[in-house]
C-alpha positions in Angstrom: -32.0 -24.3 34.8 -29.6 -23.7 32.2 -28.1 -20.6 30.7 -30.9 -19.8 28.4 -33.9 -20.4 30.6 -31.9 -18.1 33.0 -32.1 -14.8 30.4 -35.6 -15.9 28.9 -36.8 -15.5 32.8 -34.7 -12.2 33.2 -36.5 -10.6 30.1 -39.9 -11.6 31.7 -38.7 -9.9 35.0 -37.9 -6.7 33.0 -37.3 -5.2 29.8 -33.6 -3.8 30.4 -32.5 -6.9 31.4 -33.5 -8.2 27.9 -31.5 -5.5 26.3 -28.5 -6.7 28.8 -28.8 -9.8 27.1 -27.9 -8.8 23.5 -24.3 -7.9 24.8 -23.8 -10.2 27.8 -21.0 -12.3 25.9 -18.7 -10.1 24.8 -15.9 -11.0 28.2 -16.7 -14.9 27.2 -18.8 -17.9 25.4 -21.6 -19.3 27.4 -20.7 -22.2 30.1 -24.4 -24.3 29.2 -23.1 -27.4 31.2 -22.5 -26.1 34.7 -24.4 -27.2 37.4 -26.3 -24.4 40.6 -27.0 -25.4 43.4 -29.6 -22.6 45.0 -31.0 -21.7 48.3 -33.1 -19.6 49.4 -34.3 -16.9 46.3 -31.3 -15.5 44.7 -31.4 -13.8 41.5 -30.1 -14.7 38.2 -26.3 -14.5 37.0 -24.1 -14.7 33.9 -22.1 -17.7 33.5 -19.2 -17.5 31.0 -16.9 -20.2 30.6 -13.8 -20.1 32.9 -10.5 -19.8 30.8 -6.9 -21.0 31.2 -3.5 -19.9 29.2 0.0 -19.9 29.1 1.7 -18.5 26.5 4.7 -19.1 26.8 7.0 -16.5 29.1 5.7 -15.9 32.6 3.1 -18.1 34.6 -0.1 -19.6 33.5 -3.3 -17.8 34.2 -6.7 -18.0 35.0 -9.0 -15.7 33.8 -13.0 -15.6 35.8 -14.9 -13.0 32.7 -16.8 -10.1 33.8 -20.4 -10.8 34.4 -23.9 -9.3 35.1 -25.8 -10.1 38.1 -29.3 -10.1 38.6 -31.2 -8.5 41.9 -33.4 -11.8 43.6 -37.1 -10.6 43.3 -37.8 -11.6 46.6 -37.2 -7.9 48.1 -37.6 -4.2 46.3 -35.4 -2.9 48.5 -31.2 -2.4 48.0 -29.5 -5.2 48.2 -25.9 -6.4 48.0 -24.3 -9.0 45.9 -21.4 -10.8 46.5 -20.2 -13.3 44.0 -16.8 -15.1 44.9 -14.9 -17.4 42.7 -13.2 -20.4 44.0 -10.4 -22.5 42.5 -9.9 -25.8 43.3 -6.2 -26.9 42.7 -5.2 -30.9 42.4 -3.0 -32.7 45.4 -1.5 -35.4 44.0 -0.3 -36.8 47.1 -4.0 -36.9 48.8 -5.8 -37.4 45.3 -8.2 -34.4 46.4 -8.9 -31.2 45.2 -8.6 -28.6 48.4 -9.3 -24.9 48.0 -6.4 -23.2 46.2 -7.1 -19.3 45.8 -10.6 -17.2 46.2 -11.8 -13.6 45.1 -14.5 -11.9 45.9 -16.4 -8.9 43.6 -19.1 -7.1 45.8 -21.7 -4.4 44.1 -24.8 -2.9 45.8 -28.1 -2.5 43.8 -30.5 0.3 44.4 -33.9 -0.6 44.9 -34.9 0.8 41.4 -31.9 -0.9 39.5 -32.3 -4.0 37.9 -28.6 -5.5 38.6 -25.2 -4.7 38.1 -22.0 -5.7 36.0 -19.4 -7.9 37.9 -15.8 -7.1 37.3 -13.5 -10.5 36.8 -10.8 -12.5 38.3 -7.1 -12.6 36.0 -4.0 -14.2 37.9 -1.7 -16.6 37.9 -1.0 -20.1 38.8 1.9 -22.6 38.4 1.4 -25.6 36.2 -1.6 -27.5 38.1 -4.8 -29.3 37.3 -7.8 -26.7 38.3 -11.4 -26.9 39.0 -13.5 -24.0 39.7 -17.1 -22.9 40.8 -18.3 -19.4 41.7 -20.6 -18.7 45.1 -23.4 -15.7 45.2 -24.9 -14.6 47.9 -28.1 -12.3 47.8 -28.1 -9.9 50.7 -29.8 -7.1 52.5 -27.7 -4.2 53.8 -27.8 -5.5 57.0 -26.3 -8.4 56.1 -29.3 -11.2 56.6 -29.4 -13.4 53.9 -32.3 -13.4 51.4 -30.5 -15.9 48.6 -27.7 -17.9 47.7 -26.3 -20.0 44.8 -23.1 -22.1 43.8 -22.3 -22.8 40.4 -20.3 -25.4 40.1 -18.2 -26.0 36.9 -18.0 -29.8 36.1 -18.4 -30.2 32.5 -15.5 -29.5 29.5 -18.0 -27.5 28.1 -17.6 -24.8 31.4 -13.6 -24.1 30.4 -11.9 -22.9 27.4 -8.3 -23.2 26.8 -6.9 -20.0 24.9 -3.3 -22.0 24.0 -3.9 -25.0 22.8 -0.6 -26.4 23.1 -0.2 -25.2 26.8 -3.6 -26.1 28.3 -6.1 -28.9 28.4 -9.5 -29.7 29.5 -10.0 -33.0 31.3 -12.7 -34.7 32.7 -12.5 -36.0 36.4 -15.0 -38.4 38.5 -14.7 -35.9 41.6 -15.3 -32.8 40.0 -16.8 -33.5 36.4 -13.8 -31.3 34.7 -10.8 -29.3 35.2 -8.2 -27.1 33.6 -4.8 -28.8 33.4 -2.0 -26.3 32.5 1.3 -26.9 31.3 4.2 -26.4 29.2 4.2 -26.7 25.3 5.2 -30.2 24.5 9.3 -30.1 23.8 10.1 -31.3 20.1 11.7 -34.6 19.9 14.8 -35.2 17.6 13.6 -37.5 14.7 15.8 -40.5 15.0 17.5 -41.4 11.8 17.0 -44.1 9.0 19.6 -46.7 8.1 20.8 -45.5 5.0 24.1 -44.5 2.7 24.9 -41.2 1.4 25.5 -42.1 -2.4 26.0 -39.2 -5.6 25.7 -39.8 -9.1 28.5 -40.0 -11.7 28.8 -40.8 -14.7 25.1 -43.1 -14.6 26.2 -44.5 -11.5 25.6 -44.1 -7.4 29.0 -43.4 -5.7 28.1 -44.6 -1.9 30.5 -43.3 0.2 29.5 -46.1 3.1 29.3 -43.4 5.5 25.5 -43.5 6.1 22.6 -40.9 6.1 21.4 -42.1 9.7 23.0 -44.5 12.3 25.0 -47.1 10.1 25.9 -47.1 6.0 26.7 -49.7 3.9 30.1 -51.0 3.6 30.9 -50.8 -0.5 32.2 -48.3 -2.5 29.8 -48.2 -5.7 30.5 -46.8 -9.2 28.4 -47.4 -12.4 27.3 -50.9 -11.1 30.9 -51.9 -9.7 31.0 -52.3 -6.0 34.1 -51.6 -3.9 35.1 -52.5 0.0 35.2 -49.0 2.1 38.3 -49.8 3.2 41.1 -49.2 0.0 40.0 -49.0 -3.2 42.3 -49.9 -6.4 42.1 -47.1 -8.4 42.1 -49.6 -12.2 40.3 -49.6 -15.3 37.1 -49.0 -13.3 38.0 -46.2 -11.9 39.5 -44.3 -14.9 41.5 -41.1 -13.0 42.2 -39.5 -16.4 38.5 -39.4 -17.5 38.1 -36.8 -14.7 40.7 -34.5 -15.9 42.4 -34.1 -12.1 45.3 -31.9 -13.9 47.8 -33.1 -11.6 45.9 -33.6 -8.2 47.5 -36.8 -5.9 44.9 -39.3 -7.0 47.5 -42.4 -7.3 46.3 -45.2 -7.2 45.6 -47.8 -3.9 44.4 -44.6 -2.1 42.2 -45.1 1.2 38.1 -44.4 0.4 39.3 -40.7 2.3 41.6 -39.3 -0.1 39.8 -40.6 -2.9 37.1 -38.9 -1.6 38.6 -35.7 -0.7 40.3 -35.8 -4.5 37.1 -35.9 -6.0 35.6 -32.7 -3.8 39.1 -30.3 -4.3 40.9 -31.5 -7.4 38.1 -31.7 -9.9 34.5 -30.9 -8.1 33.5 -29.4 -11.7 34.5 -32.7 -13.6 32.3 -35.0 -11.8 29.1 -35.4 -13.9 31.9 -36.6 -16.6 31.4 -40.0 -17.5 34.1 -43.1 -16.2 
């Protein structure tokens, strides 16, 4: 029986459950997927999707939504429901999934009302892999048992992350699918390109051999005449009095350094000047 044959059934049963039915998502979205397992003759009950977070500061949570619960039609008489959800956490050293946490939610319908509104389950969890199902149990108030019913989440479509970053639904051949929770992914610094750090003057690329990433090139370039890194003869290629320096230490056979540290302090304004 899935979701929708559950509240077509409900509005045949009675007319107030259909007008329960017009509001019933407002905790959650429908889990359509899941799978129930019943004995006996429970009633009917809400199923919205289990959800998992983590937001950054704090500890992860899972959050069970309110829900409305349905009286089994098997007695007119009070009857009390107990609805307790289960989480399943992940041992990686067994490869099982034991019983992690529970929480029961009891309320007690009178024999003239229809059901009753569920309060949920938020708490929180370190960063595990989760599964989850929810067990109801149908009762008198003496306690024998008139119905009973486990809904077992097992589909992707039963979960819904609220961070995207920080949570994940995966599918699992021992339990169909679970919520995995953990931190946001950690940036990784791009690695650099091979490249040279080169300016314009005069027409021409001035590569300073230095490099934009993790190794540069190994000439000293100006207006299409290339230089070694290592001392450059300041001649008739590299005219200093075109750049109007006024004085600044710019004699020539200077190491690629001082040249370049005369060209930044002495004259930074003359450099679009042409050689």
């Amino acid at each position: 029986m899935n979701f929708r044959q559950a509240i077509y059934k409900a509005g045949l049963a009675t007319s107030v459950a259909g007008a329960l039915a017009v509001g019933m998502f407002a905790n959650g979205h429908p889990a359509f997927a899941y799978t129930p397992r019943p004995s006996g003759q429970p009633g009917l009950i809400q199923v919205p999707v289990t959800q998992g977070a983590y937001r950054g500061a704090g500890w992860p949570t899972i959050t069970f939504p309110a829900r409305y619960v349905w009286r089994s039609a098997a007695s007119a008489d009070t009857q009390v429901i107990a609805v307790t959800y289960r989480v399943w956490k992940y041992n990686a050293a067994s490869g099982g999934w034991p019983l992690y946490t529970s929480h029961t939610e009891t309320v007690v319908v009178a024999p003239a009302g229809t059901g009753s509104w569920l309060t949920g389950w938020y708490f929180n969890v370190p960063f595990e892999s989760f599964a989850m199902n929810v067990q109801i149990n149908w009762t008198a108030p003496d306690g024998t048992l008139i119905g009973s019913k486990i809904i077992d989440y097992n589909t992707a479509t039963d979960y819904q992350c609220m961070t995207v970053s920080t949570c994940s639904v995966l599918p699992n051949a021992s339990v169909g699918a679970f919520i995995y929770l953990h931190p946001a992914p950690v940036p990784q610094p791009t690695q650099p390109t091979t490249g040279s750090s080169t300016f314009n003057v005069g027409g021409g690329n001035v590569d300073l051999g230095v490099g934009s990433g993790t190794s540069g090139s190994n000439t000293f370039t100006i207006g299409g005449d290339s230089f070694p890194t290592g001392r450059v003869a300041l001649d008739r290629n590299l005219d200093v009095a075109n750049f109007g320096f006024g004085g600044a230490d710019c004699s020539l056979g200077r190491t690629l350094g001082d040249i370049w540290s005369c060209l930044i302090v002495s004259a930074p304004h003359n450099l679009s000047r042409a050689l």
